[in-house]
ZAMARGU-4260 file (C-alpha; in steps of 0.2 Angstrom, whole numbers, plus 5000, padded with zeros to 4 digits):
<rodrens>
0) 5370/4797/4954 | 5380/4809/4944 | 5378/4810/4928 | 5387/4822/4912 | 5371/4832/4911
5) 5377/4838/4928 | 5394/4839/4926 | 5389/4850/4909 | 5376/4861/4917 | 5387/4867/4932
10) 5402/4869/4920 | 5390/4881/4912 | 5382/4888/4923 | 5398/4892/4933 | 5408/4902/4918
15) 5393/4912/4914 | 5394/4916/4934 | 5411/4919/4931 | 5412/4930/4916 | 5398/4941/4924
20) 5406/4940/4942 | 5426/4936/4941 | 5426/4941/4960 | 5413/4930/4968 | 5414/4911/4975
25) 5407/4899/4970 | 5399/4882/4980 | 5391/4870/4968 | 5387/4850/4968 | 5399/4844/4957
30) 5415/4855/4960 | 5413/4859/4977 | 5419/4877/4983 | 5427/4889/4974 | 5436/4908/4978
35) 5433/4917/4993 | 5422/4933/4991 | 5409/4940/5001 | 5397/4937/4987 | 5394/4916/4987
40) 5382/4909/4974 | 5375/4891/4978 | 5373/4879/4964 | 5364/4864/4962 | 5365/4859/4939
45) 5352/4846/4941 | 5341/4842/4958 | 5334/4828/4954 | 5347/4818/4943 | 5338/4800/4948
50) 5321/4806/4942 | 5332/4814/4927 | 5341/4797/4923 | 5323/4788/4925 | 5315/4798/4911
55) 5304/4805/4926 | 5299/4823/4926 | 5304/4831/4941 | 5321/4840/4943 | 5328/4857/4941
60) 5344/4869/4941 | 5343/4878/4956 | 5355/4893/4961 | 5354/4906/4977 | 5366/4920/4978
65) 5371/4923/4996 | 5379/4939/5002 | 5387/4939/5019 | 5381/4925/5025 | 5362/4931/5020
70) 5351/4922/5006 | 5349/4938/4995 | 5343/4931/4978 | 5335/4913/4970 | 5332/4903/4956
75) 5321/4886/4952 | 5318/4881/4936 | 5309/4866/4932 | 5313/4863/4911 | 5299/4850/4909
80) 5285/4864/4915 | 5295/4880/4908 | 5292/4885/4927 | 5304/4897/4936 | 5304/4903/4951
85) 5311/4918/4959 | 5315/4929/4974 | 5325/4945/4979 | 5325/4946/4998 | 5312/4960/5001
90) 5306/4960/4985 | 5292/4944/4984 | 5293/4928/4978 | 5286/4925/4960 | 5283/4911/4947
95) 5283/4917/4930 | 5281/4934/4934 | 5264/4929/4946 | 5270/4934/4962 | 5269/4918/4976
100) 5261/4916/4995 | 5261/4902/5004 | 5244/4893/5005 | 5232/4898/5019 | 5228/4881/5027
105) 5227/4881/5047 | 5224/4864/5050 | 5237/4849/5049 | 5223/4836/5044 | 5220/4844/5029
110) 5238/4849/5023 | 5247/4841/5011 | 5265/4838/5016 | 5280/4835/5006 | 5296/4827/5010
115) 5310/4819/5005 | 5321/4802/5009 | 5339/4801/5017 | 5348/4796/5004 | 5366/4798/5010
120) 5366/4800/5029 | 5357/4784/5035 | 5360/4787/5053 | 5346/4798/5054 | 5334/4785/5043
125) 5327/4778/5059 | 5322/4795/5069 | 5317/4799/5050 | 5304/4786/5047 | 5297/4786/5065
130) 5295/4807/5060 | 5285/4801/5043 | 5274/4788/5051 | 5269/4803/5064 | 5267/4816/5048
135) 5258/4803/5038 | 5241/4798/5052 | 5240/4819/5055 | 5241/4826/5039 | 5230/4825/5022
140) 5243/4819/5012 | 5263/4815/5013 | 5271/4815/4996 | 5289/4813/4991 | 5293/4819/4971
145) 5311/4816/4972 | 5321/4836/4971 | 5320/4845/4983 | 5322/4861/4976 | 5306/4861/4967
150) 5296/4853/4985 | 5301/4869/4993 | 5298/4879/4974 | 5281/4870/4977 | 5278/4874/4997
155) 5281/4893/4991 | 5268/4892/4980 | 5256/4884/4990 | 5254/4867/4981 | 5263/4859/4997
160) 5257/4868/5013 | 5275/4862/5023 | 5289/4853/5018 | 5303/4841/5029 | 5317/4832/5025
165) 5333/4828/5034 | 5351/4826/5027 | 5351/4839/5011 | 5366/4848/5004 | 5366/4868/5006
170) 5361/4868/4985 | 5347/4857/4989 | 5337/4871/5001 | 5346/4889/5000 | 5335/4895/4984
175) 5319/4887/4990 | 5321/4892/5009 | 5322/4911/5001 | 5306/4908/4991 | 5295/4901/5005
180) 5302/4915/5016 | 5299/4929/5003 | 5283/4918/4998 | 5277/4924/5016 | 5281/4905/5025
185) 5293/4899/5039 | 5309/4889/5035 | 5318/4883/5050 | 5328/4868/5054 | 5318/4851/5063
190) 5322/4860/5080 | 5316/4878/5074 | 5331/4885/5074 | 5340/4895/5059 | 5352/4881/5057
195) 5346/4876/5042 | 5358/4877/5028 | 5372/4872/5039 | 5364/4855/5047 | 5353/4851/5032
200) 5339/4846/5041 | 5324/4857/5037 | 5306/4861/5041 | 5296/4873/5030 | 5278/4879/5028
205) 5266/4891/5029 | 5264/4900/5048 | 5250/4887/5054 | 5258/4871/5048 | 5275/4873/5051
210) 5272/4877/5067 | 5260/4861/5070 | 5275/4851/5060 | 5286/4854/5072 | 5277/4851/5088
215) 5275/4833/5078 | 5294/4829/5073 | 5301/4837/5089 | 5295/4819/5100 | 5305/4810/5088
220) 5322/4820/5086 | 5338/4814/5089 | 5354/4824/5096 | 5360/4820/5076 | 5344/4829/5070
225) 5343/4845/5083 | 5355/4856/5071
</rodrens>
């Protein structure tokens, strides 16, 4: 779903870009890419536009600033919490100025785990649900909000101790995969490599339980889902 919200927050969000930083590209949801520069921001205007449409509280504008090729700068903000999170690479990760870590559970039985349904790219829905029904009988808890941005917002603040999902978009995950990082957690893709952003498939957590959460998906992977 795509609705004028969108459409009005990346227009927006893109000329204020624009007038600060004429010279930089652009690649956002709605418009696609835009300009060539070494400097790219990555724009998502409303993760979570179903939950958005559905009067659900869950979505919000994410934005990641990439400088040759490397993550240097992120953005989540959730409106309905007046949450925003944000990373520098070096520098931390923070919420509302309170600097983030990932949470400090070892054990995968008493993680809580979130993910997220394919939604466009069904080929990968069967290797997908057999990885879920694994995560589900080893874990505390699996739980599926609905944008991804703020599930891997949520994994860098510890609420989520890891974090999978297969089929995203690079402005679904560049932000949050800085803040996990910066937050002092792993991102990788489902086969551990960093081939994240360009195969979309992602596995994130703190040291302990992304490490566990890949022995348990890499049984079930596909040669669609090893990056």
């Amino acid at each position: 779903y795509v609705s004028e919200v969108d459409r009005a927050a990346e227009r927006t969000i893109v000329e204020t870009l624009l007038q600060a930083y004429p010279t930089h590209a652009i690649l956002a949801e709605e418009g696609g890419a835009q300009g060539e520069s070494e400097y790219l921001w990555i724009i998502d205007p409303l993760d979570g536009t179903t939950n958005f449409l559905h009067g659900v509280p869950q979505y919000a504008v994410s934005i990641a600033l990439q400088h040759n090729g490397v993550l240097t700068q992120a953005v989540i903000y959730d409106p309905t919490k007046n949450d925003l999170f944000t990373a520098t690479r070096g520098r931390g990760a923070f919420l509302n100025d309170k600097r983030l870590r990932v949470s400090k559970r070892k054990e995968l039985a008493d993680s809580l785990i979130g993910t997220g349904f394919p939604y466009t790219r069904f080929e990968h829905m069967d290797a997908y649900l057999n990885i879920f029904k694994d995560v589900m009988q080893h874990t505390a808890g699996l739980r599926r909000p609905g944008a991804a941005s703020l599930d891997l917002a949520w994994t860098a603040a510890g609420r989520f101790d890891g974090f999978f999902e297969t089929g995203l978009k690079p402005w679904d995950l560049a932000a949050g995969a800085l803040l996990i990082s910066e937050a002092g957690g792993i991102v990788t893709d489902l086969a551990g490599n960093q081939n994240q952003l360009e195969s979309g498939h992602i596995c994130a957590g703190n040291p302990h339980i992304q490490e566990q959460l890949l022995k348990l998906i890499a049984p079930h992977l596909t040669d669609g889902l090893k990056g």
